[in-house]
VOSEMAR-799564 format. One record per residue: residue number from 1; residue in three letters; x negated, y, z of N, C-alpha, C in turn. Coordinates in nm, 2 decimals. Layout:
// residues N
PT  pos  code    n_px    n_py    n_pz   ca_px   ca_py   ca_pz    c_px    c_py    c_pz
PT  NUM   ALA       X       Y       Z       X       Y       Z       X       Y       Z
...
// end
This chain:
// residues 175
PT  pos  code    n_px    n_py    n_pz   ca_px   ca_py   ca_pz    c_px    c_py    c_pz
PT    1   UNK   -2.89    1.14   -1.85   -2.78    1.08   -1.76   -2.77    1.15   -1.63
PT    2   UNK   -2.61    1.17   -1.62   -2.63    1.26   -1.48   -2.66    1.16   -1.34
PT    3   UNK   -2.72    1.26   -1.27   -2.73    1.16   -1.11   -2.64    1.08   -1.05
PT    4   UNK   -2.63    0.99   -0.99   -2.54    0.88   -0.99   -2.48    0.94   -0.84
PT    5   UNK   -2.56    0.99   -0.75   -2.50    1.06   -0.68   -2.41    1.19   -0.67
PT    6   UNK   -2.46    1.25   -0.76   -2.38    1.34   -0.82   -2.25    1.25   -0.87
PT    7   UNK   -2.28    1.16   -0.92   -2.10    1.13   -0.99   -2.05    1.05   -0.92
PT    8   UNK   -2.09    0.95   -0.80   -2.01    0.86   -0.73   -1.94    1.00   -0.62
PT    9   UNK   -2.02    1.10   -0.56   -1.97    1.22   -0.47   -1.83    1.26   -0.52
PT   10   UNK   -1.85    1.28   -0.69   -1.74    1.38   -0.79   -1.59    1.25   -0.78
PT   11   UNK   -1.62    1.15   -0.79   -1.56    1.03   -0.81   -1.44    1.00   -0.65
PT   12   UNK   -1.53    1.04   -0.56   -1.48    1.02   -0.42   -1.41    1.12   -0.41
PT   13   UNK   -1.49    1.27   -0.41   -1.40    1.35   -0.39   -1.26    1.36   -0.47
PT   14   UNK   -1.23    1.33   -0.61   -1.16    1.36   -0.70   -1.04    1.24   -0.65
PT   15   UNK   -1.07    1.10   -0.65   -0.99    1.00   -0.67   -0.94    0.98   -0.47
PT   16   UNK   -1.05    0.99   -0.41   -1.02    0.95   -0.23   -0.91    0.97   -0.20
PT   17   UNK   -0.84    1.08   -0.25   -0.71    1.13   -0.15   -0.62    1.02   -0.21
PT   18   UNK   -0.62    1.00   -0.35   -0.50    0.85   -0.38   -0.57    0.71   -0.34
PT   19   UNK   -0.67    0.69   -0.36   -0.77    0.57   -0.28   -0.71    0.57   -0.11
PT   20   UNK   -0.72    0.66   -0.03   -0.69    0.62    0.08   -0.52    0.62    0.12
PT   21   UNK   -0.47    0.64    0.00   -0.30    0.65    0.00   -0.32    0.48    0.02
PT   22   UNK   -0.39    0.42   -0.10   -0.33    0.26   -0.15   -0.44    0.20   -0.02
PT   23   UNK   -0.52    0.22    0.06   -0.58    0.16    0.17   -0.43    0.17    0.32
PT   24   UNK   -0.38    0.30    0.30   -0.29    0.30    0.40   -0.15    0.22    0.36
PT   25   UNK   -0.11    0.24    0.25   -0.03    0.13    0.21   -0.02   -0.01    0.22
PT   26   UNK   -0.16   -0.08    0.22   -0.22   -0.23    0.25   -0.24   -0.21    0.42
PT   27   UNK   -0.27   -0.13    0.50   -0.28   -0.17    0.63   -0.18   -0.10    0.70
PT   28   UNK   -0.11    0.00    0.66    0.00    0.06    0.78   -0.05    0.15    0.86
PT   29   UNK   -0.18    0.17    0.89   -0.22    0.25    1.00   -0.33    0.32    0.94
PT   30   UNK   -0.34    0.49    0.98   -0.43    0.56    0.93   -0.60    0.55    0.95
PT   31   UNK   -0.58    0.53    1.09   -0.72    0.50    1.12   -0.79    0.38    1.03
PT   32   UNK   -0.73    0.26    1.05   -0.78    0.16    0.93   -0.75    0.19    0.83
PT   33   UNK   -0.71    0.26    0.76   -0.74    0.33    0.59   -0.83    0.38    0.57
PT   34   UNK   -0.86    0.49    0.69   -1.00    0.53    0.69   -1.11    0.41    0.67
PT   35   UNK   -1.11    0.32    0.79   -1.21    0.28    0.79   -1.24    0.20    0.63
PT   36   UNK   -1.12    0.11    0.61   -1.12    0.04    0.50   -1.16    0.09    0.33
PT   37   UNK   -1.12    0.23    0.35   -1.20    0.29    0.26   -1.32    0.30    0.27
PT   38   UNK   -1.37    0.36    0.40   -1.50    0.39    0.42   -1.60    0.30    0.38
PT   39   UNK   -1.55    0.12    0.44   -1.61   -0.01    0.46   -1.62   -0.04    0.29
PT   40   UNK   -1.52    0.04    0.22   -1.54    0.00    0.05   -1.64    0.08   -0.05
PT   41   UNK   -1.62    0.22    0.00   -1.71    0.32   -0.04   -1.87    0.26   -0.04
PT   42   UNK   -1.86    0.24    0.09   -2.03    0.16    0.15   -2.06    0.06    0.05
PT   43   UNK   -1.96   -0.04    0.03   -2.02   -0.16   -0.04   -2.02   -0.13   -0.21
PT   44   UNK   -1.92   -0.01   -0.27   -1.95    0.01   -0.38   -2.06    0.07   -0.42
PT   45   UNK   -2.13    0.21   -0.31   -2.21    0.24   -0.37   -2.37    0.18   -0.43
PT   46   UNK   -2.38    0.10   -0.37   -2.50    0.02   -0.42   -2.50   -0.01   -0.54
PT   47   UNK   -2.38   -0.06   -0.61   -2.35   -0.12   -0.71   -2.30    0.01   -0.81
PT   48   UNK   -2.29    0.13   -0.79   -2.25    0.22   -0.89   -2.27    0.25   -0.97
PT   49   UNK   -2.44    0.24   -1.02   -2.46    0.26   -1.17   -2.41    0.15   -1.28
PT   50   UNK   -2.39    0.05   -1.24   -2.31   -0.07   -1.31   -2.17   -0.01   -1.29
PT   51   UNK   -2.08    0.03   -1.24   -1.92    0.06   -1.23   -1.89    0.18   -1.22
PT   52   UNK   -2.00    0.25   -1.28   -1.98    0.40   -1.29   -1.89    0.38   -1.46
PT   53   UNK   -1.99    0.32   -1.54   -1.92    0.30   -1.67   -1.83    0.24   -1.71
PT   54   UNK   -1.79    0.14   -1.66   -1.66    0.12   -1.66   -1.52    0.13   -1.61
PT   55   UNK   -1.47    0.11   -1.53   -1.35    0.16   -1.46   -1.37    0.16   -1.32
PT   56   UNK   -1.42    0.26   -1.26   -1.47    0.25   -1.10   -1.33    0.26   -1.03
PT   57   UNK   -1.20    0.30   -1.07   -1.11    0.34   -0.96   -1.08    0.20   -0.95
PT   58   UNK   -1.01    0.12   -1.07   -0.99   -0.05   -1.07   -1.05   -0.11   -0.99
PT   59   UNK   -1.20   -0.08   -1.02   -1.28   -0.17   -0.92   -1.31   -0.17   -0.81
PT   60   UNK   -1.27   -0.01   -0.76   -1.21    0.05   -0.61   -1.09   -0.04   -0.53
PT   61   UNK   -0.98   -0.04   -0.62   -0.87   -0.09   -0.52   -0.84   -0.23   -0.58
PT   62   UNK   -0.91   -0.27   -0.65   -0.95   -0.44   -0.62   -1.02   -0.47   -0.51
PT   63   UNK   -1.10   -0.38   -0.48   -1.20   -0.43   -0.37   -1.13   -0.38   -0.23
PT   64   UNK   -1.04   -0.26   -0.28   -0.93   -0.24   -0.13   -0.85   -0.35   -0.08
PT   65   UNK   -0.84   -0.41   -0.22   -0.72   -0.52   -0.20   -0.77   -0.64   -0.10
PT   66   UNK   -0.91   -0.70   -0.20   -0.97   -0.81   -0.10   -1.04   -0.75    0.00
PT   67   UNK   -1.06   -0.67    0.04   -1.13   -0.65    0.19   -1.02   -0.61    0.26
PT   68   UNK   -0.88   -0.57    0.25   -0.80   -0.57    0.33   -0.71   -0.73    0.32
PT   69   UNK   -0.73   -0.76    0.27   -0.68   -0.93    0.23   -0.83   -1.01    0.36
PT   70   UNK   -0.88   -0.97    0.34   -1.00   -1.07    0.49   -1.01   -1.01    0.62
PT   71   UNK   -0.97   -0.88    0.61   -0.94   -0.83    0.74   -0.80   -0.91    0.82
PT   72   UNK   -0.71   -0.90    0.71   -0.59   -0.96    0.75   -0.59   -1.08    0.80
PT   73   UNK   -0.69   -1.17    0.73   -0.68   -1.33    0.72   -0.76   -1.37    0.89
PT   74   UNK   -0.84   -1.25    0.92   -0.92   -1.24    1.05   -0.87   -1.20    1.18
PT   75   UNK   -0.71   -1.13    1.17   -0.69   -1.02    1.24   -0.60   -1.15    1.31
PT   76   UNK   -0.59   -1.11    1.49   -0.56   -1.19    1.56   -0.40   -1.15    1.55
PT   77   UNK   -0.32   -1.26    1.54   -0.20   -1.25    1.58   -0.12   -1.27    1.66
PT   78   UNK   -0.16   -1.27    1.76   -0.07   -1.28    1.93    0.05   -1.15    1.92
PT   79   UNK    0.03   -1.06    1.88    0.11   -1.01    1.95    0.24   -0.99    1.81
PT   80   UNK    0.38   -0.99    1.81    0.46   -1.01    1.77    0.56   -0.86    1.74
PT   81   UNK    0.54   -0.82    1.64    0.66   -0.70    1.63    0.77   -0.75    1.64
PT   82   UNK    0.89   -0.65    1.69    1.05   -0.69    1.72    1.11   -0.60    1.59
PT   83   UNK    1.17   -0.64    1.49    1.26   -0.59    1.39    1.38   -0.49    1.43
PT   84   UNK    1.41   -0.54    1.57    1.52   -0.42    1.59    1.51   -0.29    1.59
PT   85   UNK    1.58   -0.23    1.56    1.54   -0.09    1.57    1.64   -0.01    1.65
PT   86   UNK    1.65    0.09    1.76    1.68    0.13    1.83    1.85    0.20    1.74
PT   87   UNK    1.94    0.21    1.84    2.04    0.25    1.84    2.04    0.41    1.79
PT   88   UNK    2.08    0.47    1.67    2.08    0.60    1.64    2.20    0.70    1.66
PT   89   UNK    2.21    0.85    1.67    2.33    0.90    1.68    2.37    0.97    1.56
PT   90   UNK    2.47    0.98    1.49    2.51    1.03    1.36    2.57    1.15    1.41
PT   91   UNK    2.49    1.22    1.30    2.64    1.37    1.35    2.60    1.47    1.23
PT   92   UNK    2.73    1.54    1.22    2.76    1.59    1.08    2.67    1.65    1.03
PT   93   UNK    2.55    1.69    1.07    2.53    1.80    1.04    2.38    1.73    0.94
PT   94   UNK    2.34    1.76    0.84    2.25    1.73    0.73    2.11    1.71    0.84
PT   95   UNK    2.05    1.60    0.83    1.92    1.56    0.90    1.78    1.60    0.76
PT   96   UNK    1.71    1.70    0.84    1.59    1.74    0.77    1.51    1.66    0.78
PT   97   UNK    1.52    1.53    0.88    1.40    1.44    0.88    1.43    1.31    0.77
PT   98   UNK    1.56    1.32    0.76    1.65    1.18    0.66    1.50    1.13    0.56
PT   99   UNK    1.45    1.19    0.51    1.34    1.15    0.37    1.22    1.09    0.46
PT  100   UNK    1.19    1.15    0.56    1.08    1.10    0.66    1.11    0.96    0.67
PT  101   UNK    1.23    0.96    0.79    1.25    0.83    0.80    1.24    0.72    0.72
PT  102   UNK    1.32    0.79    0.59    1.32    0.68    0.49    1.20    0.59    0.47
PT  103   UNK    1.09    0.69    0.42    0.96    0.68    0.42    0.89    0.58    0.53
PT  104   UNK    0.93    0.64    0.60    0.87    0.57    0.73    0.91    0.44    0.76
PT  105   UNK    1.02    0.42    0.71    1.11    0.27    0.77    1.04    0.17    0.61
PT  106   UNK    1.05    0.27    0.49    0.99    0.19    0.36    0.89    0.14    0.41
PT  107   UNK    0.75    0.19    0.49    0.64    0.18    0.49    0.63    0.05    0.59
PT  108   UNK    0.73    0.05    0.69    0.72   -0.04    0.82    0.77   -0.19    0.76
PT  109   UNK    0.86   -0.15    0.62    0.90   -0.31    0.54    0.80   -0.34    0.49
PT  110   UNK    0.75   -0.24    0.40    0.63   -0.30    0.34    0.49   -0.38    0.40
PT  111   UNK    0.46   -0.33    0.51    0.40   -0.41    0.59    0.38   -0.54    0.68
PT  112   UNK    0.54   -0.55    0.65    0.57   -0.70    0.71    0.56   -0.78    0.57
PT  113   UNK    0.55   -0.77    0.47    0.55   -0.84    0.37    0.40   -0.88    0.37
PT  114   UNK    0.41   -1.06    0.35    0.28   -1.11    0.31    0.18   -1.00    0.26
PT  115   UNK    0.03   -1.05    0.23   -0.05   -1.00    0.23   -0.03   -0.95    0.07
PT  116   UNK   -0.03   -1.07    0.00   -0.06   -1.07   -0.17    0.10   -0.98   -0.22
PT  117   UNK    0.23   -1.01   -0.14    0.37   -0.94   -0.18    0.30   -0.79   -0.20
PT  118   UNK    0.24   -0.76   -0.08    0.23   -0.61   -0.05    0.09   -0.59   -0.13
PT  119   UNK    0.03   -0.60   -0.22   -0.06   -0.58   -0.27    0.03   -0.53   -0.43
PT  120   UNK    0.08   -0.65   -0.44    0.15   -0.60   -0.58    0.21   -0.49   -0.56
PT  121   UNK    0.33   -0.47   -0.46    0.43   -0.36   -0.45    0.33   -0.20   -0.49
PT  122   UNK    0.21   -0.25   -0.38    0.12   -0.10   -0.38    0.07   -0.07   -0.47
PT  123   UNK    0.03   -0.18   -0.57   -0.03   -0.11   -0.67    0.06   -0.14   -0.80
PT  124   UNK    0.17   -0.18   -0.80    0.27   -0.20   -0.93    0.39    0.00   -0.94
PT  125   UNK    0.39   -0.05   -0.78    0.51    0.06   -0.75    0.45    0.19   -0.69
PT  126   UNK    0.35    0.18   -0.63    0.29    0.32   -0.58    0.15    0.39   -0.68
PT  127   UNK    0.08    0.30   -0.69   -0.03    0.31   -0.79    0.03    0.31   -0.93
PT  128   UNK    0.17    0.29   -0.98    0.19    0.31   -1.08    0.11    0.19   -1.21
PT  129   UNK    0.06    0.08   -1.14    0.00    0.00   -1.27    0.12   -0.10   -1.34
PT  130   UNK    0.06   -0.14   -1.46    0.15   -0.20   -1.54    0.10   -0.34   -1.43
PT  131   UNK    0.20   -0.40   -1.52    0.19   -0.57   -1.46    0.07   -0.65   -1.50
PT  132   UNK   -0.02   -0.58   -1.61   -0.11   -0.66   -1.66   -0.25   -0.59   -1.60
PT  133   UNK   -0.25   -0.44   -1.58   -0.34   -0.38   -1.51   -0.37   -0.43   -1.34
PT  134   UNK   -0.23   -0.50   -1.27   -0.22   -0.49   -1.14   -0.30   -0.67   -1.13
PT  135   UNK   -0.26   -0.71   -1.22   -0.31   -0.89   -1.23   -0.44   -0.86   -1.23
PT  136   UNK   -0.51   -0.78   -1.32   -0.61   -0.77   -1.34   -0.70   -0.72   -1.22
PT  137   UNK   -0.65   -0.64   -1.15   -0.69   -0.58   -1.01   -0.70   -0.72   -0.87
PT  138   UNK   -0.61   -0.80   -0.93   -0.59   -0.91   -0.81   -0.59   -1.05   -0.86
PT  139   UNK   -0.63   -1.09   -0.99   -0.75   -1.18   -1.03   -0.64   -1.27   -1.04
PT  140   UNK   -0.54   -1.27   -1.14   -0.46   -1.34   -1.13   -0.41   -1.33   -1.23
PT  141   UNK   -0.26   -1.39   -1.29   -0.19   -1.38   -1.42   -0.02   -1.27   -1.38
PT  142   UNK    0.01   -1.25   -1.51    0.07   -1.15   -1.54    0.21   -1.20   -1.49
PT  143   UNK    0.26   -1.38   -1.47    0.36   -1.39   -1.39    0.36   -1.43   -1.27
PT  144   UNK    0.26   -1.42   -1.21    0.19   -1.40   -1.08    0.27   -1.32   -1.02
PT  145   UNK    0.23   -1.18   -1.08    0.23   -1.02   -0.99    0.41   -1.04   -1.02
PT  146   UNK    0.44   -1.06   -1.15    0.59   -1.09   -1.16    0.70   -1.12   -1.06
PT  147   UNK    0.66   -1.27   -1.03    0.73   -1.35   -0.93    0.71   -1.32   -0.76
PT  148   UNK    0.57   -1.17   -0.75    0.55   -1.13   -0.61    0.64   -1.05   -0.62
PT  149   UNK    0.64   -0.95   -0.72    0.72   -0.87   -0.72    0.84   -0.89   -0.71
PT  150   UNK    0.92   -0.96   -0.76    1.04   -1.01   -0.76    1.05   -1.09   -0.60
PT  151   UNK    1.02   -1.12   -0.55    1.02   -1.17   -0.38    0.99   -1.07   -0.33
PT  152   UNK    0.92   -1.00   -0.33    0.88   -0.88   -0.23    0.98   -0.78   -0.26
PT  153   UNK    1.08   -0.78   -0.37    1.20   -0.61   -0.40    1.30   -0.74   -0.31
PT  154   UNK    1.32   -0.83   -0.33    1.43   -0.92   -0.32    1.40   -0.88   -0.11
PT  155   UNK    1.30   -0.91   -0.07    1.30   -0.88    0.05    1.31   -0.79    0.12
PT  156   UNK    1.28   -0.67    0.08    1.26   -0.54    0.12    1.40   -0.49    0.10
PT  157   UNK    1.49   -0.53   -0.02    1.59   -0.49   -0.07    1.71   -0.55    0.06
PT  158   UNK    1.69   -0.63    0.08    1.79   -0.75    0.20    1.70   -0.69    0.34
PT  159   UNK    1.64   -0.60    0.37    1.56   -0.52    0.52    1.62   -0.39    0.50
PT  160   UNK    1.59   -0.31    0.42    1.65   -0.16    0.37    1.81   -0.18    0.44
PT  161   UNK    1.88   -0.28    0.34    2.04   -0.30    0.39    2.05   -0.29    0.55
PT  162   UNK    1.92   -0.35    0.62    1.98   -0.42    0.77    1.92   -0.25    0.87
PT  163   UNK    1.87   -0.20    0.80    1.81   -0.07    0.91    1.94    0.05    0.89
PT  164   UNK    1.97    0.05    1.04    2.09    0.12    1.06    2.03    0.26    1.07
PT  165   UNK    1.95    0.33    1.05    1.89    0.49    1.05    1.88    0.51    0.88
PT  166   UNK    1.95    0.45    0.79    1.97    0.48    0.64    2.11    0.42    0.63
PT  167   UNK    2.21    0.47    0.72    2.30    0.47    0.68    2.39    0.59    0.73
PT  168   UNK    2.54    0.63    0.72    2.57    0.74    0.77    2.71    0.70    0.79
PT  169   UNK    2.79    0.70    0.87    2.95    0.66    0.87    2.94    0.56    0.86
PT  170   UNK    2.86    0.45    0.84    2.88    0.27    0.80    2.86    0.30    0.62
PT  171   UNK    2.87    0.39    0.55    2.85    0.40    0.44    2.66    0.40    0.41
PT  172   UNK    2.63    0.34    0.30    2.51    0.31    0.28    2.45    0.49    0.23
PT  173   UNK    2.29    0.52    0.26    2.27    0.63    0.19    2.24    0.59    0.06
PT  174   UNK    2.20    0.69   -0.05    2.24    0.69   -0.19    2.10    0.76   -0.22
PT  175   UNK    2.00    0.74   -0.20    1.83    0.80   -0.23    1.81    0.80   -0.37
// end
């Protein structure tokens, strides 16, 4: 049997860089991706030779999911984001950053979305899992993730429309 250290190291190295994609996707901010990876890594490795054999990445961002789901439930809320977004200037000329922004304004919706919305989106639409893999990851049923999904596109879809730096002439962009 190879060393368990040896394969949880090969496991981190190999999968971390998309592991801390779906940690930054659940919290919005890099530094807490870091940590919240790190805070998962720590708690999985104990348990590795049990979840080495079976699906350790699953059991990875299940566990991203609920430890950023109790961070959240703990995290003080006083202070209030403003939705507006500053006045932009259009001009003819092809914007090299257009895809950034996009990105960037995607990421700032997705983060206002409840905790459990933004769990599905990350791991249905970014992680790529089916609907029955993603339930599975978040301990639930298959029209669960369904009906989050379906509220969380329905919402994002009706935010996208209202952010005036994805549009050009009053005409919508076309991504």
């Amino acid at each position: 049997m190879r060393d368990a250290q040896a394969d949880f190291e090969e496991f981190v190295a190999a999968r971390g860089p998309r592991l801390l994609r779906v940690a930054w996707l659940l919290t919005g901010d890099t530094h807490l991706a870091e940590d919240l990876l790190q805070t998962v890594l720590a708690k999985v490795w104990p348990k590795w030779r049990g979840i080495a054999g079976e699906n350790p990445e699953a059991y990875v961002r299940r566990a991203l999911v609920n430890t950023a789901s109790s961070w959240w439930q703990r995290r003080w809320r006083g202070e209030v984001p403003h939705g507006e977004v500053p006045d932009t200037v259009v001009t003819a000329v092809e914007d090299p950053f257009a895809s950034v922004d996009l990105e960037q304004s995607l990421a700032v919706l997705i983060r206002r979305l409840p905790a459990r919305q933004r769990a599905v989106v990350v791991l249905r639409y970014f992680e790529d899992l089916s609907v029955e893999e993603t339930a599975e990851v978040l301990g639930c049923r298959p029209g669960t993730v369904k009906s989050q999904a379906s509220k969380a596109l329905t919402m994002l879809r009706g935010q996208l429309a209202a952010v005036p730096s994805l549009t050009r002439g009053g005409e919508r962009c076309e991504r």
